[in-house]
NUMARKOL-43726 format. One record per residue (C-alpha): y, z, x negated; chain; residue in three letters; residue number from 0. Coordinates in steps of 0.2 Angstrom, whole numbers, plus 5000, padded with zeros to 4 digits. Example, Ala and Ser with C-alpha at 12.3 -4.5 7.8 and 13.67 -1.06 7.14 Angstrom:
BEGIN
REC    yy    zz    xx  kette  rest   nr
REC  4978  5039  4938      A   ALA    0
REC  4995  5036  4932      A   SER    1
// end
This chain:
BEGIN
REC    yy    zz    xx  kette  rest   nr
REC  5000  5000  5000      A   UNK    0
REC  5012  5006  4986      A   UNK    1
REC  5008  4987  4976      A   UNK    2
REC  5015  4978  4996      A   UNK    3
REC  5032  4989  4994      A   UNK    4
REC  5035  4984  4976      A   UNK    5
REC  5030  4967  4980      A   UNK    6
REC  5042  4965  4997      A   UNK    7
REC  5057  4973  4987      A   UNK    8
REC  5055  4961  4972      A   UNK    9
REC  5054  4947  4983      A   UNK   10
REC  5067  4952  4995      A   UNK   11
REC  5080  4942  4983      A   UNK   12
REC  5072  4927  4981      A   UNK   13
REC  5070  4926  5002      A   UNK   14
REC  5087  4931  5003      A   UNK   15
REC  5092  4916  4991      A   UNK   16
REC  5080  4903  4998      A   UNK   17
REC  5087  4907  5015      A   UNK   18
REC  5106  4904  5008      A   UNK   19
REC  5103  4889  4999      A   UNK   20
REC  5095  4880  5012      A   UNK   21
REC  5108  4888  5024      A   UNK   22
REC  5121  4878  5014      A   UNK   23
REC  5110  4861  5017      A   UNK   24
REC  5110  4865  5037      A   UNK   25
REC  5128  4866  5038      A   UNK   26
REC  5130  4851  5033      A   UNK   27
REC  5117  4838  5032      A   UNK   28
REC  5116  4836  5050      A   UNK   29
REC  5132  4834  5052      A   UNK   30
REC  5138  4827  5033      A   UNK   31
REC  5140  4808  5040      A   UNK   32
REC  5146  4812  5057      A   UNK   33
REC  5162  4823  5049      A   UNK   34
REC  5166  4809  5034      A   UNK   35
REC  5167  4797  5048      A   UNK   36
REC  5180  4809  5059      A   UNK   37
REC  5189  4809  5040      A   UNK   38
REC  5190  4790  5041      A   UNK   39
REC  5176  4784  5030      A   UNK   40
REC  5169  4766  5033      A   UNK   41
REC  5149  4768  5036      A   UNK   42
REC  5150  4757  5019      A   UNK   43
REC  5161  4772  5010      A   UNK   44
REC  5149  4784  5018      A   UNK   45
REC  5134  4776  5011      A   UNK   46
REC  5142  4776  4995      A   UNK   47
REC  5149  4794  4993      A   UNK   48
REC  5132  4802  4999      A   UNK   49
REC  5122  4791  4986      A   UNK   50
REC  5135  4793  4972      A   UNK   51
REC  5133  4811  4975      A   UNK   52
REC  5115  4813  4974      A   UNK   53
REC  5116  4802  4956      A   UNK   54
REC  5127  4814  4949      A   UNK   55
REC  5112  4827  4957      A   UNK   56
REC  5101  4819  4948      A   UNK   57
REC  5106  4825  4930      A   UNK   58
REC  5112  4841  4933      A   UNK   59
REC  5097  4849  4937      A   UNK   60
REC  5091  4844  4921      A   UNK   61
REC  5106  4850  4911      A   UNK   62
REC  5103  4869  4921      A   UNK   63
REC  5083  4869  4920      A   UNK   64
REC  5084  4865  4901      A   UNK   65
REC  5099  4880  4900      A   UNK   66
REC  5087  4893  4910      A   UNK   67
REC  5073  4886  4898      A   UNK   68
REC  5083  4891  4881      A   UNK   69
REC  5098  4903  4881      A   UNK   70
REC  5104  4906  4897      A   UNK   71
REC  5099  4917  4911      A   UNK   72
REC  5095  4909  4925      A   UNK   73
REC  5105  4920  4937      A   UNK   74
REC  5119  4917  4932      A   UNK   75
REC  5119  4899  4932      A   UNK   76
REC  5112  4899  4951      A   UNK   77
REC  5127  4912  4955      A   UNK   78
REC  5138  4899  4947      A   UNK   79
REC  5133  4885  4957      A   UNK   80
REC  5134  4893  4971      A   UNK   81
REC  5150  4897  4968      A   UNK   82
REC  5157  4880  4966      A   UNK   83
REC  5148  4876  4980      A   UNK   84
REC  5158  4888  4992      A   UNK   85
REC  5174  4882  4983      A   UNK   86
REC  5169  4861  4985      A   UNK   87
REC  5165  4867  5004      A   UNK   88
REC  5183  4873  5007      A   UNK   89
REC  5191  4859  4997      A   UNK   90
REC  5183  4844  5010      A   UNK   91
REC  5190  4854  5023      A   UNK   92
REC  5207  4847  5017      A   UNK   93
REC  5204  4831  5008      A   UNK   94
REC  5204  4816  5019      A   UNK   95
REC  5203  4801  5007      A   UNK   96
REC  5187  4793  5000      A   UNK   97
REC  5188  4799  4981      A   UNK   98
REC  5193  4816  4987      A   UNK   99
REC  5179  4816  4997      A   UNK  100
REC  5168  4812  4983      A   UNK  101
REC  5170  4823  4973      A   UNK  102
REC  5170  4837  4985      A   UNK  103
REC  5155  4830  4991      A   UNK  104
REC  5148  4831  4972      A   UNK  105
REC  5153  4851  4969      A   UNK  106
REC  5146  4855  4986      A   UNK  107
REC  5128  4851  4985      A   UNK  108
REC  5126  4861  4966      A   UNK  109
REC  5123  4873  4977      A   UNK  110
REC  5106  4868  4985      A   UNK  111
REC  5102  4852  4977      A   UNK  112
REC  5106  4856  4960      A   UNK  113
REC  5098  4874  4960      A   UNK  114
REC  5085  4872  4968      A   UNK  115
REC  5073  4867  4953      A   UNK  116
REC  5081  4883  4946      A   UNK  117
REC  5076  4895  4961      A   UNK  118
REC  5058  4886  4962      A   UNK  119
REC  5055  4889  4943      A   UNK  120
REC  5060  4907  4946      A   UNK  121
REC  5048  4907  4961      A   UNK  122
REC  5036  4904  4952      A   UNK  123
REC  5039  4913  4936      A   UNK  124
REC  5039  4929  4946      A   UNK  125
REC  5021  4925  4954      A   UNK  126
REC  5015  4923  4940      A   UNK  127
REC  5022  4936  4930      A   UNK  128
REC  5016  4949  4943      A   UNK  129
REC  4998  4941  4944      A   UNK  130
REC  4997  4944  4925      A   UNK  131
REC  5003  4962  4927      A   UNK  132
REC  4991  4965  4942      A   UNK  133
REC  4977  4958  4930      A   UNK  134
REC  4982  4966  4915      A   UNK  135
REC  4981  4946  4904      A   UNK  136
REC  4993  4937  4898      A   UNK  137
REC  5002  4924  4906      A   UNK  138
REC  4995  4906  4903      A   UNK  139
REC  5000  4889  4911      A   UNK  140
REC  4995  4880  4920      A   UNK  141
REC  4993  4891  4935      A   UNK  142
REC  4991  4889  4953      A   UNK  143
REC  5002  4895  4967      A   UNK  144
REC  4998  4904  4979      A   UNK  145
REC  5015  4913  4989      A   UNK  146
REC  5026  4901  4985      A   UNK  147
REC  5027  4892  5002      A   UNK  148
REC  5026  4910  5011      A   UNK  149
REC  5043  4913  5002      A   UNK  150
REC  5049  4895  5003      A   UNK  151
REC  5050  4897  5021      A   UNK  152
REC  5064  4907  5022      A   UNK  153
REC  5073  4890  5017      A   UNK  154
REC  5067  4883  5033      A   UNK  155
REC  5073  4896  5043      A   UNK  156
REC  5089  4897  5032      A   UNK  157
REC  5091  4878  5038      A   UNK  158
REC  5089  4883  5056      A   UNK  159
REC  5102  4895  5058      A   UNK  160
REC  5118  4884  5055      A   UNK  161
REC  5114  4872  5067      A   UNK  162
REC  5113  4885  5080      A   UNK  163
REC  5129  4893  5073      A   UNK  164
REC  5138  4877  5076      A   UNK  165
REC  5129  4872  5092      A   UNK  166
REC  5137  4887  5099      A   UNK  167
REC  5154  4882  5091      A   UNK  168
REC  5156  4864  5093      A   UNK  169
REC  5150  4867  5112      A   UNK  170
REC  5163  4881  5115      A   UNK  171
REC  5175  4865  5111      A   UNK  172
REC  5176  4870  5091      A   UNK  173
REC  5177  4856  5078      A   UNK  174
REC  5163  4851  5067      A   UNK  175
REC  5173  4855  5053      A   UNK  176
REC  5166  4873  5056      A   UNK  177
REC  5152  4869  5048      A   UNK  178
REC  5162  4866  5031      A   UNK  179
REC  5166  4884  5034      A   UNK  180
REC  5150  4890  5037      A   UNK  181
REC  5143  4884  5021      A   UNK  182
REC  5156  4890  5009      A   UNK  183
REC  5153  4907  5016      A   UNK  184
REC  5135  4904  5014      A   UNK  185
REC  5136  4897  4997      A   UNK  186
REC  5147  4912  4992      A   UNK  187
REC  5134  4926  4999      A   UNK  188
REC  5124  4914  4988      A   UNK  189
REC  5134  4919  4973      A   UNK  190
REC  5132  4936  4975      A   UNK  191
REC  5114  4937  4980      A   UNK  192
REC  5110  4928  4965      A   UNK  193
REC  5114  4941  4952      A   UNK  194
REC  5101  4953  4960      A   UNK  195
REC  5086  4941  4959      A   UNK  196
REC  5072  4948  4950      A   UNK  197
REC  5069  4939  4931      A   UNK  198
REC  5052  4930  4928      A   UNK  199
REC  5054  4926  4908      A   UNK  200
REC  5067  4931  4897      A   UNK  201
REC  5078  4916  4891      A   UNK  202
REC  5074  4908  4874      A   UNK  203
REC  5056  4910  4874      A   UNK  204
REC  5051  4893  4871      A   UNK  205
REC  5044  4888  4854      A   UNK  206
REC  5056  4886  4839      A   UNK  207
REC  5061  4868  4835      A   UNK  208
REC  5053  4862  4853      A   UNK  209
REC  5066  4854  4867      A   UNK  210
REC  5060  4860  4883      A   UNK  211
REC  5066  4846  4890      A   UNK  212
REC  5055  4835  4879      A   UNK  213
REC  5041  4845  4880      A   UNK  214
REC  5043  4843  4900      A   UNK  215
REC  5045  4825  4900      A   UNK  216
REC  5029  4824  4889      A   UNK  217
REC  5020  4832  4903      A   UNK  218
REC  5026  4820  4915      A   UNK  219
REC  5024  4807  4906      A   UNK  220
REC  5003  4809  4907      A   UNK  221
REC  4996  4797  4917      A   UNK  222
REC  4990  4805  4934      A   UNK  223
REC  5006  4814  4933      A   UNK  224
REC  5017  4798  4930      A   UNK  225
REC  5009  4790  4944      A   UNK  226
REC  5013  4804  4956      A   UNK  227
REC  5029  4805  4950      A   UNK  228
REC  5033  4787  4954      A   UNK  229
REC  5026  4789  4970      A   UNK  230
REC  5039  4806  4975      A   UNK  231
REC  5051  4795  4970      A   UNK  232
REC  5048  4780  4981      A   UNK  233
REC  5046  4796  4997      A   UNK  234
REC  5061  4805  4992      A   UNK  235
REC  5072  4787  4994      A   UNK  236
REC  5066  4786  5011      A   UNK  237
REC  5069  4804  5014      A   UNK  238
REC  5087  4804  5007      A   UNK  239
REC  5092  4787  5016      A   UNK  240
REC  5084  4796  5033      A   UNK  241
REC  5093  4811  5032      A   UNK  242
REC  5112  4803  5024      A   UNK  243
REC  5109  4791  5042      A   UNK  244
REC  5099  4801  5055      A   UNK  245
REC  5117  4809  5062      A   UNK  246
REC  5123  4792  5064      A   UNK  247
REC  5110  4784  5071      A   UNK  248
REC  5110  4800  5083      A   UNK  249
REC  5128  4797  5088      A   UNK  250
REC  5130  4778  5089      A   UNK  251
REC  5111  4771  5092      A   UNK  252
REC  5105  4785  5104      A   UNK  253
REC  5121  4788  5110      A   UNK  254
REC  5118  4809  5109      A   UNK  255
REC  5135  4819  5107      A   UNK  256
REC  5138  4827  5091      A   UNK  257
REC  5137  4845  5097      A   UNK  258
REC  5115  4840  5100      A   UNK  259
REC  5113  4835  5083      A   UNK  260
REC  5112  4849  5076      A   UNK  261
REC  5099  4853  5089      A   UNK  262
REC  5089  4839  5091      A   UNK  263
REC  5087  4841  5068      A   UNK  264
REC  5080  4859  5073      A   UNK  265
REC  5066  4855  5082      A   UNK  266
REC  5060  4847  5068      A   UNK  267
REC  5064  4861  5057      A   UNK  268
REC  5058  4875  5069      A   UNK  269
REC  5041  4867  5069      A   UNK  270
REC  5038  4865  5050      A   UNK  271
REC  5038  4886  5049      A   UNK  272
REC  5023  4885  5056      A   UNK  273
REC  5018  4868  5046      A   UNK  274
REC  5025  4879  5029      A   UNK  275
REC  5016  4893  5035      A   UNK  276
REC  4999  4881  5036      A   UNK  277
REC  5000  4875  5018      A   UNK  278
REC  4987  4884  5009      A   UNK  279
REC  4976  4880  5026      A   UNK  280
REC  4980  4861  5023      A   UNK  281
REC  4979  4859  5004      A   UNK  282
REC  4958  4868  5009      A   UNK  283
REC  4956  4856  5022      A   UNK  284
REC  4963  4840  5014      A   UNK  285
REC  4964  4845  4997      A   UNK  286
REC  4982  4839  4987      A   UNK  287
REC  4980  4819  4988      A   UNK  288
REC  4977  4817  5004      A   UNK  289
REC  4989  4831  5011      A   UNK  290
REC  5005  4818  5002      A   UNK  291
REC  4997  4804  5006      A   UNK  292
REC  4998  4813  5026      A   UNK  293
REC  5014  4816  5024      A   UNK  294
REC  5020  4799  5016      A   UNK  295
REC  5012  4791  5031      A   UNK  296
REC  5020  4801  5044      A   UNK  297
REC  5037  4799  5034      A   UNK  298
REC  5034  4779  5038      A   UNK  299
REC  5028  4784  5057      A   UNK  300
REC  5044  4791  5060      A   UNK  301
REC  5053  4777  5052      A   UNK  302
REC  5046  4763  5060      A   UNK  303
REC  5046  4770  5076      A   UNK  304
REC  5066  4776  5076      A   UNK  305
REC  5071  4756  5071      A   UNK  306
REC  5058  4749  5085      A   UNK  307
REC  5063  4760  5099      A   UNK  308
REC  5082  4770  5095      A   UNK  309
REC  5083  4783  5109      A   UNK  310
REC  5088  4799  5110      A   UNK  311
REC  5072  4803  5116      A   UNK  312
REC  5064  4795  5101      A   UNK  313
REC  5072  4805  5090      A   UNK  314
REC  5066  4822  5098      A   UNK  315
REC  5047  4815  5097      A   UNK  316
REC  5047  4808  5081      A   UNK  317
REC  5052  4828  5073      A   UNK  318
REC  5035  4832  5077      A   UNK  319
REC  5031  4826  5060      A   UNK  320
REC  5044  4831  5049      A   UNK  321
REC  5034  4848  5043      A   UNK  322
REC  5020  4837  5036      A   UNK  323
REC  5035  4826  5028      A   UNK  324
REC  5041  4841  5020      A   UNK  325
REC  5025  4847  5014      A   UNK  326
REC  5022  4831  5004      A   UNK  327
REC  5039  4827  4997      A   UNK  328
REC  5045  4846  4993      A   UNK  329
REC  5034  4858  4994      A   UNK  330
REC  5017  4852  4986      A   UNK  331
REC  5027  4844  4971      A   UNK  332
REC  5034  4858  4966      A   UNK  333
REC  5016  4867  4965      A   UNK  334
REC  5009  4853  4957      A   UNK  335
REC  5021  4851  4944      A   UNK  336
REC  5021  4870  4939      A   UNK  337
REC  5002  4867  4936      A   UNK  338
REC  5009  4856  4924      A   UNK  339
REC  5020  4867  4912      A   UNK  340
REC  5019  4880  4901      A   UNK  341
REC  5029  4895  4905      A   UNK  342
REC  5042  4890  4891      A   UNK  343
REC  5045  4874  4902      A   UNK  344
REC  5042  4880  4919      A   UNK  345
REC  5062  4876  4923      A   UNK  346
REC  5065  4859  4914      A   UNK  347
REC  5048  4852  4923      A   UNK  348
REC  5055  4855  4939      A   UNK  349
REC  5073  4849  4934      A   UNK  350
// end
């Protein structure tokens, strides 16, 4: 009983920062396309500012992952992001041109795209340094996870709350600028929380003259792993053009009003609990290939079906699936991938 306690309390953190982070997302990506386009973005502009974003997004994760790897701790970079995050949030409030916007856009999503590898690693890190205390050996890699999705779903739930926060807003006749609001407060909770998080591995611990970024990249660059790798990225380029385009097709191709977006995005959420919940249940019953190839074929389901038939109603049904999409893109990746590392890499891997 006295090893639950000490396990809830060291956890309690990392839920609180899972919840926070993808709180940050569900104030904004339902809506993110919707509000650029109430700031006079062309669809073409808005295309290009969420993309140019997410390449800026696409180094920085390795610039933190390789810091937590060698000399920094890996708090206080998550706190750091988090704070420009909140401070990004409030600056789009005010901006109204496309450059602006940009870079806005750029500072606010440090705070969950960005960090995110950083808070997985960390996760991780921590399972795996209690399962070595509770065995009494030392820690070796690669090792398997078995909690990580039971804390990763307090990101789900985090993602849920927003958009009933702003349902209740937007519906009471508020604007959907409130949500830029509710994720700087979120992100700055963040920044706080952050410093309390538990540490896995004490920084510079990686072997001397070794790059853990290098080392990392050697690992990925192994065959069955290079494979899968291309194969994440092919699903996270769907994912990322569904969700930069899901709030417009919503408002202009379903015709639903932009207080339900926020909604109609929830069902999908509130039923991948129970999906995230499911994961150890799934990777017995289909083992790890066939649980991404699932989920890559439900991701083109939905697809195909939301350009056959755009409805409103469409777009509820085709939800039903996003927990299996999420299990595939996001969360067996980052399981995977740690079985990959060492523990002086664990970070840079997943950057």
């Amino acid at each position: 009983m006295l090893g639950y306690v000490v396990m809830f309390k060291t956890f309690s953190s990392l839920k609180r920062q899972y919840f926070l982070a993808y709180a940050i997302m569900g104030s904004l990506m339902p809506v993110m396309a919707v509000l650029l386009k109430q700031k006079g973005l062309s669809e073409t502009q808005i295309g290009f500012a969420l993309g140019a974003s997410n390449v800026v997004l696409m180094l920085t994760p390795v610039v933190l992952t390789l810091l937590a790897d060698s000399r920094c701790d890996a708090r206080w970079i998550i706190s750091i992001v988090f704070a420009i995050s909140s401070a990004a949030a409030a600056g789009l409030y005010f901006v109204n041109s496309f450059w602006a916007a940009l870079l806005c856009l750029c500072g606010q999503s440090l705070g969950y795209s960005a960090v995110l590898p950083l808070l997985d690693a960390l996760n991780l890190g921590v399972e795996a340094k209690q399962k070595s205390q509770n065995s009494g050996q030392p820690r070796r890699a690669p090792q398997s996870s078995t909690r990580y999705h039971e804390i990763r779903v307090w990101g789900t739930i985090g993602f849920i709350v927003p958009g009933i926060l702003l349902f209740v807003l937007v519906y009471r006749g508020g604007s959907l600028s409130w949500s830029l609001a509710l994720s700087g407060i979120f992100a700055l909770l963040g920044a706080v929380n952050a410093l309390r998080l538990p540490c896995a591995t004490p920084p510079a611990t990686g072997r001397v003259g070794h790059l853990p970024t290098a080392e990392a990249g050697r690992a990925l660059s192994r065959r069955p792993v290079l494979v899968f790798c291309i194969a994440i990225f092919l699903a996270s380029m769907a994912s990322a053009a569904f969700g930069a385009f899901f709030p417009l097709y919503l408002t202009d191709e379903a015709g639903v009003a932009p207080q339900w977006i926020a909604p109609i995005t929830n069902v999908g959420v509130f039923l991948e609990v129970f999906f995230m919940l499911s994961f150890g249940w799934f990777l017995k019953r289909l083992g790890f290939k066939k649980l991404v190839m699932a989920g890559m074929l439900c991701m083109a389901l939905r697809l195909a079906l939301l350009a056959i038939f755009p409805s409103a109603a469409t777009a509820v049904v085709t939800q039903a699936v996003h927990g299996m999409v999420v299990l595939a893109v996001m969360v067996a990746p980052v399981t995977y991938l740690n079985q990959q590392a060492d523990s002086h890499y664990r970070h840079s891997i997943q950057g």
